[in-house]
C-alpha positions as CSV (number, residue, x, y, z in Angstrom):
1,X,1.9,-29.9,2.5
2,X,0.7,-26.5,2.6
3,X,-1.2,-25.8,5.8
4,X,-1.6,-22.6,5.8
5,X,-4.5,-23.1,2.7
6,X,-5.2,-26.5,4.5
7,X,-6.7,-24.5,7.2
8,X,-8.8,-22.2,4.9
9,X,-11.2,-19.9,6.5
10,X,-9.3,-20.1,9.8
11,X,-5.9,-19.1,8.2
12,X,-7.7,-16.1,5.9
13,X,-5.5,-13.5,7.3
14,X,-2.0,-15.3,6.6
15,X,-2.9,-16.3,3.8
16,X,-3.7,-13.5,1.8
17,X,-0.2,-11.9,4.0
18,X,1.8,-14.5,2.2
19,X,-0.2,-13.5,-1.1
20,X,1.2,-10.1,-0.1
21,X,4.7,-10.6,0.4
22,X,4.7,-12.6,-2.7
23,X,3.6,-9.7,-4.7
24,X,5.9,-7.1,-2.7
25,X,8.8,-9.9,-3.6
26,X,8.2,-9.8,-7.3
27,X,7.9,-6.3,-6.6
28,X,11.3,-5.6,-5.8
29,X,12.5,-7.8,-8.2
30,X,11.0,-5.8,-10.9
31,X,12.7,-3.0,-9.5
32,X,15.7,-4.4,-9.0
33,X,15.5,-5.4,-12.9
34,X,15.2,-2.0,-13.4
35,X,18.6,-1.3,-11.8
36,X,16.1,1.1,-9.4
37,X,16.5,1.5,-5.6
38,X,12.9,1.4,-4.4
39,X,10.6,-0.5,-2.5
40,X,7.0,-1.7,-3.5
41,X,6.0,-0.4,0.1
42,X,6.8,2.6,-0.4
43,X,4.7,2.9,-3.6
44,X,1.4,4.6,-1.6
45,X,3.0,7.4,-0.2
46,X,5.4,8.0,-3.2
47,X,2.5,7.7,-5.8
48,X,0.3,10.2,-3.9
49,X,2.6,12.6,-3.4
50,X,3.5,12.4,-7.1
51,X,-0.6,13.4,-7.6
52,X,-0.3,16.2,-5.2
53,X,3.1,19.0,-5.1
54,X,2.4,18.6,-1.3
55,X,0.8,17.1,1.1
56,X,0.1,16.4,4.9
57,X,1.1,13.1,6.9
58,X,-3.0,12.9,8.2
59,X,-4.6,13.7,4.8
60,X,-2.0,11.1,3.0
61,X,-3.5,8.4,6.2
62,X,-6.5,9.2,5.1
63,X,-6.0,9.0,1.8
64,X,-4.4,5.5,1.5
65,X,-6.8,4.7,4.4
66,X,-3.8,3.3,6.3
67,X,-2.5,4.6,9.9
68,X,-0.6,7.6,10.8
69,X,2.2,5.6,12.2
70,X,2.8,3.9,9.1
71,X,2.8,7.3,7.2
72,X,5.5,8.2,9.5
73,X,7.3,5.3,9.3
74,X,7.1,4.9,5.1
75,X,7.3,8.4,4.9
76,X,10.9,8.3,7.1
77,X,12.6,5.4,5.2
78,X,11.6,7.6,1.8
79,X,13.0,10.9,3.5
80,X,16.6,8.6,4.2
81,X,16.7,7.6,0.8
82,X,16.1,11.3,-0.6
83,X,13.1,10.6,-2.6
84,X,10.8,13.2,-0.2
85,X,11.4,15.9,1.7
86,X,9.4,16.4,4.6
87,X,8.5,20.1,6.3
88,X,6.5,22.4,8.7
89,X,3.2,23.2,7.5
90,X,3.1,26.8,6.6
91,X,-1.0,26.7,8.7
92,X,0.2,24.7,11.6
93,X,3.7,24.4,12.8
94,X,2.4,21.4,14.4
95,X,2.2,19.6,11.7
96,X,4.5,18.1,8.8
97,X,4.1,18.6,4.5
98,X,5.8,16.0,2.6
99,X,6.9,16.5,-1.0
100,X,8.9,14.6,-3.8
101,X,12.6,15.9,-3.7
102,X,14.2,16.8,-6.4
103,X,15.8,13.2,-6.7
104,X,11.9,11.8,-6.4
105,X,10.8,14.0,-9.2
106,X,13.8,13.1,-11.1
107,X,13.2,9.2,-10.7
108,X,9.8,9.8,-11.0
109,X,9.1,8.9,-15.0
110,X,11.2,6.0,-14.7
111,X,8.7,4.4,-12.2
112,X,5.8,5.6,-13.8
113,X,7.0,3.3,-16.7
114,X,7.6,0.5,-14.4
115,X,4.3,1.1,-12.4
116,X,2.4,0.9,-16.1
117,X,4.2,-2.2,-17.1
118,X,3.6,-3.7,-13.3
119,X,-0.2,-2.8,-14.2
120,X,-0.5,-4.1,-17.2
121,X,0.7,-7.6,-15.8
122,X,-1.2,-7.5,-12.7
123,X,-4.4,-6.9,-14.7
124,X,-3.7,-10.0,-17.3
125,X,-3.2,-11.8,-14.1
126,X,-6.4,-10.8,-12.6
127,X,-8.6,-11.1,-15.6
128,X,-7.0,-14.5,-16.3
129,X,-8.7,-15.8,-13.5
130,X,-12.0,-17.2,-12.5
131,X,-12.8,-14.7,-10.2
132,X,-12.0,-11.2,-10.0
133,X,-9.9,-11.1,-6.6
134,X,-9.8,-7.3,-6.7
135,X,-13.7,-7.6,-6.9
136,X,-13.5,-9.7,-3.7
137,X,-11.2,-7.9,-2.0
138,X,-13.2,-4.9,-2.5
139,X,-16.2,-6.6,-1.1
140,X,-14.7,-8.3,2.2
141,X,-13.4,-4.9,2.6
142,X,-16.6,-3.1,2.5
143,X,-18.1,-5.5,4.8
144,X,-15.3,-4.9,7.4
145,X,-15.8,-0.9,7.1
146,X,-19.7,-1.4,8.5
147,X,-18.4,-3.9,11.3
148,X,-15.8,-4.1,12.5
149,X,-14.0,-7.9,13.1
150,X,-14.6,-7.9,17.0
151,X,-18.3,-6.6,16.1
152,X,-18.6,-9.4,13.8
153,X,-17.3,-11.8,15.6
154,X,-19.3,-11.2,18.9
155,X,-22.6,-10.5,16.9
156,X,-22.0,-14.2,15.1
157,X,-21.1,-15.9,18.7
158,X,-23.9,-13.9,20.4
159,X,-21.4,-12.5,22.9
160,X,-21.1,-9.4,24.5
């Protein structure tokens, strides 16, 4: 029994979690393969700041379109494991630059290889299918950015 897809619409949100962690899992196996200490969370944050030499915690949020709080807290378990560095801004002493450390721009090619490989499977995967999930996502997505779920949810209940 599999309730979770028994329940369909009702359980949309755990079930594409569990899709989630089941990708994140084969993630780190991958990895792990690899004999490499990193984990597919931190992939964002690492990835981006491999496009930029530096960049601030609000503009990488923005970026990913995730919160600042989970910048902060990716961003601290990378800084432990020595793949970033994190600084001062040189405009705003407020604020904090992260960077790849040496050590991240050393491992860097290696999971650039990894990441292409990861892609290419991911995208047999997807194409293999009926339907396009990252087409899907994309929509549901979209439709959540001009509403958001309360919105939606009062506006289809005709509450509030």
């Amino acid at each position: 029994m599999d309730l979770i897809s028994e329940l369909g619409p009702l359980a949309f949100g755990s079930r594409l979690k569990r899709l989630s962690e089941t990708i994140m899992r084969g993630g780190e196996d991958v990895y792990r393969f690899y004999g490499v200490d990193f984990q597919p969370k931190w992939f964002p944050i690492f990835y981006f700041l491999s496009q930029k030499s530096e960049a601030g915690i609000m503009e990488i949020a923005e970026g990913l379109n995730v919160t600042h709080p989970a910048i902060i807290q990716m961003a601290k378990e990378l800084e432990k494991k020595g793949l970033i560095i994190s600084k001062k801004s040189d405009e705003d002493a407020r604020k904090r630059n992260l960077k790849l450390s040496k050590k991240g721009k050393t491992l860097l090619p290696t999971l650039q290889k990894i990441w292409e490989e990861i892609k290419l499977m991911n995208a047999e995967i997807i194409e293999n299918q009926e339907h396009n999930l990252l087409i899907a996502v994309k929509e549901i997505e979209d439709a959540w950015s001009e509403k958001s779920y309360l919105e939606r949810f009062k506006e289809f209940h005709k509450l509030g």
